[in-house]
C-alpha positions as CSV (number, residue, x, y, z in Angstrom):
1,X,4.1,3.0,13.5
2,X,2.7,2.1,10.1
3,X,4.0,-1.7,8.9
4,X,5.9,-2.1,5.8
5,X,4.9,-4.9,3.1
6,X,7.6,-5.5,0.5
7,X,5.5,-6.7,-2.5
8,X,6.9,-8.7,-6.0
9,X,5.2,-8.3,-8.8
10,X,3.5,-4.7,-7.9
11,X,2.9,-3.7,-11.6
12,X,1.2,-6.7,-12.4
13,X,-2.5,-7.1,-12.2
14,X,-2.9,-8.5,-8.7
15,X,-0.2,-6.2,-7.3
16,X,-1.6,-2.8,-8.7
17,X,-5.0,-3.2,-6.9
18,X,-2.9,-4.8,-3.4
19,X,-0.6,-1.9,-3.2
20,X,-3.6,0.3,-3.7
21,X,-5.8,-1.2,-0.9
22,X,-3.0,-1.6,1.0
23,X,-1.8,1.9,1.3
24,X,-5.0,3.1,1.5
25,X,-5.2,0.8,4.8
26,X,-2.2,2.8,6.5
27,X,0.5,0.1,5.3
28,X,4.1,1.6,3.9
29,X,3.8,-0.7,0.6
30,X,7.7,-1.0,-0.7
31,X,7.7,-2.8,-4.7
32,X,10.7,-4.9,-5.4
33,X,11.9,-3.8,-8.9
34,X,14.6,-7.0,-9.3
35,X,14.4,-9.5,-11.7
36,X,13.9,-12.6,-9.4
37,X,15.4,-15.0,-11.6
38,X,18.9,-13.2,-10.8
39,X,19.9,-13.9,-7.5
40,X,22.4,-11.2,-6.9
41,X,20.1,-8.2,-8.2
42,X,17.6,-9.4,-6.0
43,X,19.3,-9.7,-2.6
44,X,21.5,-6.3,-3.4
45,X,17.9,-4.5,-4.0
46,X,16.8,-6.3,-0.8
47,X,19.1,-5.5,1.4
48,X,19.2,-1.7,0.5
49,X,15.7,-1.6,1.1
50,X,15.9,-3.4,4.3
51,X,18.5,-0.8,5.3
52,X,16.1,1.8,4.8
53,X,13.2,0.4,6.5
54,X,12.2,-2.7,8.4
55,X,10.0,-4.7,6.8
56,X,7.3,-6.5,8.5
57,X,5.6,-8.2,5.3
58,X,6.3,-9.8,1.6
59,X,3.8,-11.0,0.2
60,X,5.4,-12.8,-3.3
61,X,3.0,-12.4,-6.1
62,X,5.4,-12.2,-9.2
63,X,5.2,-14.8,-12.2
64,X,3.7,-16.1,-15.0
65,X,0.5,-16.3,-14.8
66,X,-1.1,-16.8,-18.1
67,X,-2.0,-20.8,-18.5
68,X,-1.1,-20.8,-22.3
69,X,1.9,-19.1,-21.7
70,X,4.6,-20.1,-24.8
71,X,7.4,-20.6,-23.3
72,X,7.6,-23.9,-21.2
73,X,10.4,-23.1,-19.3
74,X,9.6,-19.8,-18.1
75,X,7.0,-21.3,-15.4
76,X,9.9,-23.0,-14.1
77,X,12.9,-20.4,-14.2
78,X,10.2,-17.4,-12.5
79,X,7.8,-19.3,-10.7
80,X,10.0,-21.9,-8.9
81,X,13.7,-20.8,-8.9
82,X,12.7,-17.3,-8.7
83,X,10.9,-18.0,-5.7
84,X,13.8,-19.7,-4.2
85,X,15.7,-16.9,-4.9
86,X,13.5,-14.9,-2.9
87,X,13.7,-17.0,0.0
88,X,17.0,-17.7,0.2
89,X,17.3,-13.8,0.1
90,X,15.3,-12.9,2.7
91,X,16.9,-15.6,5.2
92,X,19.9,-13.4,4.8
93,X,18.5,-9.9,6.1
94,X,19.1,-9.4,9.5
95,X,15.7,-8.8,10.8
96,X,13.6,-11.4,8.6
97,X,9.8,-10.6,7.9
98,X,7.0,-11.4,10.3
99,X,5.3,-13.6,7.8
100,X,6.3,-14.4,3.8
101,X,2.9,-15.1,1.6
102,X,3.4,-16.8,-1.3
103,X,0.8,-16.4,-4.1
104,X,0.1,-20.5,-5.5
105,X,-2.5,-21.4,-7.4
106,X,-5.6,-23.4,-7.2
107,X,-4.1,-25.5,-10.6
108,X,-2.2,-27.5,-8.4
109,X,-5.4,-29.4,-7.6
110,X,-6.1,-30.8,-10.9
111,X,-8.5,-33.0,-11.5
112,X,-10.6,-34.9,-8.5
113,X,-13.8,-36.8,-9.8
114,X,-16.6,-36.7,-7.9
115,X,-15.1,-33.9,-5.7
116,X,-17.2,-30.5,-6.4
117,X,-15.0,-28.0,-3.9
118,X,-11.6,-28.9,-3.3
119,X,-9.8,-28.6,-0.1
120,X,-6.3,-28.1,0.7
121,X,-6.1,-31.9,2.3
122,X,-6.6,-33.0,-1.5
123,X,-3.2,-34.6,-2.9
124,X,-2.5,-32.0,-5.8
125,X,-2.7,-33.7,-9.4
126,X,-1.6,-30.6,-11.6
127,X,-2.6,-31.2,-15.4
128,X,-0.3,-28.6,-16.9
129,X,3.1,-27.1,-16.5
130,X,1.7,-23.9,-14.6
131,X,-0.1,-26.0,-11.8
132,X,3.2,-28.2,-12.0
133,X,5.3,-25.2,-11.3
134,X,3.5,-23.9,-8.4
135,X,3.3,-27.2,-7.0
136,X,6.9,-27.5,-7.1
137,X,7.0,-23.9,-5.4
138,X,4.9,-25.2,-2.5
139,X,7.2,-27.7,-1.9
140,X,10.6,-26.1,-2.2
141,X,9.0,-23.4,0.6
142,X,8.8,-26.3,2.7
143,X,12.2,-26.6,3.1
144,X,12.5,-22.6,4.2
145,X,9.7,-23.2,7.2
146,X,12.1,-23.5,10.2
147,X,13.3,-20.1,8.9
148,X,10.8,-18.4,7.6
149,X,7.0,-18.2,8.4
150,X,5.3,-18.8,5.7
151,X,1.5,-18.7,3.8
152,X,1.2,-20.3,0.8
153,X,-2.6,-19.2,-1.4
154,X,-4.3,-21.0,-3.6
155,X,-6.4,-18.8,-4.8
156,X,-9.6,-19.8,-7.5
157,X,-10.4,-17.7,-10.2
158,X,-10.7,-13.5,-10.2
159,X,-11.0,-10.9,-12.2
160,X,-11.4,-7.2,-12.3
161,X,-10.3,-4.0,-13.9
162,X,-6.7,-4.0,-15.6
163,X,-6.5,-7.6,-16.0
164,X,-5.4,-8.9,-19.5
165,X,-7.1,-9.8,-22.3
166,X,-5.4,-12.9,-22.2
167,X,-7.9,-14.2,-19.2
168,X,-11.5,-14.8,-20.2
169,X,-13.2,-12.5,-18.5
170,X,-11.4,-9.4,-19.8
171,X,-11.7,-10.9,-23.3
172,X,-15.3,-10.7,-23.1
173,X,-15.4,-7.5,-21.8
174,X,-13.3,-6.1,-24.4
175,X,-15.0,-7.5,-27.1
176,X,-18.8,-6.1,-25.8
177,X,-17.1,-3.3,-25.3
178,X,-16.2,-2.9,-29.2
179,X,-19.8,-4.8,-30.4
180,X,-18.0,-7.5,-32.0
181,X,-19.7,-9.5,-34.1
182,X,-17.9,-12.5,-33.6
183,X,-16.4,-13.7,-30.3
184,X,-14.4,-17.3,-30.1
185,X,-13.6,-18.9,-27.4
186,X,-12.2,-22.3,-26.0
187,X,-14.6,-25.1,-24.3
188,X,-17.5,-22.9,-23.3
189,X,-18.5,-25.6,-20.8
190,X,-16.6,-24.7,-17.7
191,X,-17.9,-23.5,-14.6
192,X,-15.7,-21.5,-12.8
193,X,-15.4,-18.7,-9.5
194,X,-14.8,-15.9,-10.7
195,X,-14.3,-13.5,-7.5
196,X,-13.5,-9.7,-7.5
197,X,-10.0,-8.5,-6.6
198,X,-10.9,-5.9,-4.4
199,X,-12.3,-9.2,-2.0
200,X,-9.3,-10.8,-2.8
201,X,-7.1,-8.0,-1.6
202,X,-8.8,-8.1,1.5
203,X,-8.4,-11.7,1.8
204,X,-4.6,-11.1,1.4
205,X,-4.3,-7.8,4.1
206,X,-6.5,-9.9,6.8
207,X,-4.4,-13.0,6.5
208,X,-1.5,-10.8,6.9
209,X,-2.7,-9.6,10.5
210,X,-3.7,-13.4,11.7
211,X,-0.4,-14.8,12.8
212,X,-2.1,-17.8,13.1
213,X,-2.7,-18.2,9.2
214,X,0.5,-20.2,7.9
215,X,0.4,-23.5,5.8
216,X,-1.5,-23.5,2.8
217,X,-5.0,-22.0,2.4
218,X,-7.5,-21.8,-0.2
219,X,-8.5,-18.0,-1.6
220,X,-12.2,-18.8,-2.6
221,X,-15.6,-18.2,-2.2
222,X,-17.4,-21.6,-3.2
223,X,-18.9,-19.2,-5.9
224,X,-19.3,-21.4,-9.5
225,X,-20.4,-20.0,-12.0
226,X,-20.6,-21.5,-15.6
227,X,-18.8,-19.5,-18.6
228,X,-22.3,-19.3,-20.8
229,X,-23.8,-17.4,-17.8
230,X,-21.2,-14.9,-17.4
231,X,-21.6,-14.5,-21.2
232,X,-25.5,-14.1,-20.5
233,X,-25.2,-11.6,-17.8
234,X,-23.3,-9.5,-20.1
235,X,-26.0,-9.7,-23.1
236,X,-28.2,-8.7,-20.1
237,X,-25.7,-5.7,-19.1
238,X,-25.0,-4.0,-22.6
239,X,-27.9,-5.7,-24.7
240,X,-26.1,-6.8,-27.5
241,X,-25.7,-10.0,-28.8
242,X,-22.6,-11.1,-30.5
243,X,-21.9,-14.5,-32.0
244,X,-20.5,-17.3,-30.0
245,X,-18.0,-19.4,-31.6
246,X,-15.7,-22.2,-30.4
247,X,-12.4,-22.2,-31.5
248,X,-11.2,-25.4,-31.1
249,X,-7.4,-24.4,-31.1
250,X,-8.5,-22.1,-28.0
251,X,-9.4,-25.5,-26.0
252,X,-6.7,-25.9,-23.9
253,X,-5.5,-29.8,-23.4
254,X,-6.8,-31.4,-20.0
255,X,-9.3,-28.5,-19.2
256,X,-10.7,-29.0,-15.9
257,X,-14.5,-28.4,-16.5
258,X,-15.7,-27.4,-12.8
259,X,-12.7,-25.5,-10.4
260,X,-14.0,-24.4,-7.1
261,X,-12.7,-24.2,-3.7
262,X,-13.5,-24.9,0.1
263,X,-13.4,-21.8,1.7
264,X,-13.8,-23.5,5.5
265,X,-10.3,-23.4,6.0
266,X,-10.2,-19.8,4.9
267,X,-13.5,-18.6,6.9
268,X,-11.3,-20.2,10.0
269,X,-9.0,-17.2,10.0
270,X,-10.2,-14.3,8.5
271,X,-13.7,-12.8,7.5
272,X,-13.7,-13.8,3.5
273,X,-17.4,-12.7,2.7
274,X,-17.8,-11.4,-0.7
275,X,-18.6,-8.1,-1.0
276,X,-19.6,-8.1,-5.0
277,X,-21.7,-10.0,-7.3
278,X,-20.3,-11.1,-10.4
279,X,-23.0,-8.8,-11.8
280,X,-21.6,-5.9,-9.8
281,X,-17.8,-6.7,-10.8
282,X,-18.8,-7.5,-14.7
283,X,-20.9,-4.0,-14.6
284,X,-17.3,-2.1,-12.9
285,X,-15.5,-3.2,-16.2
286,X,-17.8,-2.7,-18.7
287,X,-17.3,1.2,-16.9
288,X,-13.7,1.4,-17.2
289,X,-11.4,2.7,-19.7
């Protein structure tokens, strides 16, 4: 019998290409369509689909996502009390998931001088409200582990097709794409991974078979790579050259300049080998429509 993941956040970015991968993987893939911030939509839609078909998986990738998002308090409503409201719903179905993955990030980290991969034993130092808000996810999931069993990722940087514009990567693309003159970005002196999300979904569908994978765990491959190469690779890919510019109302405040992770944790569970260059993944969008 095929097992059922309930995903949140299926039309975003990240859930399009794990619904895809998998289904195609013989999983029955179910897509909560609730708001998250409303309790009683949410656990109505949740307990119809329960009645309809046990489900073994929920992986919680739904919120906001976007770093410079404009509205403060949205980080908080969706990504914290959303995801409460998520729990606290699925500790009422009658036959609760096998495991609940909840998607973090790796801006809980912050800042930790002198430290060039960061590890989950790191105490997080968040420098903005995003990293902020998923920290205080993490910790309100805490209080649901004697109920639920739960995963929490922190996963680095990753990119791919159908991702905004708002992320850097699909910015550039976009604007190589069109042979723009003129391209502005923030601090170009970042270094960064910047993994596929086809690895990433199979990060996600392995740690979903290892019952052992619960706690916290980076989504990584060690993989730096610093903003003016990716911007290299792609003069290399379409041979054109467009002007570079630094915007300085595009540098965010406290940018980290280097954000990698250590995978060793990871590699203890599951096989999390990349299976695409950056080249490879840059060349895949530069396809695309």
């Amino acid at each position: 019998m095929n097992k059922c993941v309930l995903i949140t956040g299926c039309n975003g970015f990240t859930g399009k290409h794990l619904s895809d991968h998998l289904t195609q993987n013989g999983y029955i893939v179910l897509s909560l369509q609730a708001d998250i911030t409303d309790f009683s939509m949410l656990d109505t839609e949740l307990r119809a689909l329960a009645c309809s078909q046990q489900i073994d998986y929920v992986i919680h990738l739904a919120a906001v996502s976007f770093v410079a998002h404009s509205n403060t308090l949205d980080f908080y409503r969706v990504n914290v009390l959303g995801s409460e409201n998520l729990l606290n719903a699925l500790c009422q179905l009658e036959s609760p998931p096998k495991k609940v993955i909840l998607a973090s990030s790796a801006a809980v980290y912050g800042t930790h001088h002198g430290v060039e991969l960061l590890n989950e034993s790191l105490c997080p130092r968040p420098q903005n409200h995003y990293g902020y808000a998923k920290l205080a996810m993490e910790q309100l999931a805490q209080t649901y582990q004697d109920k639920l069993p739960i995963l929490v990722t922190r996963p680095f940087n990753y990119t791919g097709i159908g991702q905004a514009e708002s992320f850097v990567i699909p910015k550039l693309i976009a604007h190589f794409k069109e042979k723009a003159q003129v391209i502005a970005l923030g601090n170009l002196q970042v270094w960064r991974e910047f993994n596929d999300v086809a690895d990433v979904c199979d990060w996600y569908q392995q740690l979903l078979e290892n019952p052992q994978a619960l706690g916290q765990v980076n989504l990584c491959s060690q993989r730096l790579v610093a903003l003016q190469e990716v911007i290299e690779m792609l003069h290399t890919l379409t041979n054109y050259y467009p002007q570079i510019q630094t915007n300085p109302a595009l540098v965010r405040a406290n940018e980290l300049p280097r954000l990698g992770g250590d995978a060793q944790k990871l590699h203890q569970w599951i096989q999390a080998r990349p299976t695409r260059t950056l080249q490879q993944t840059l060349e895949a969008m530069l396809k695309s429509h």
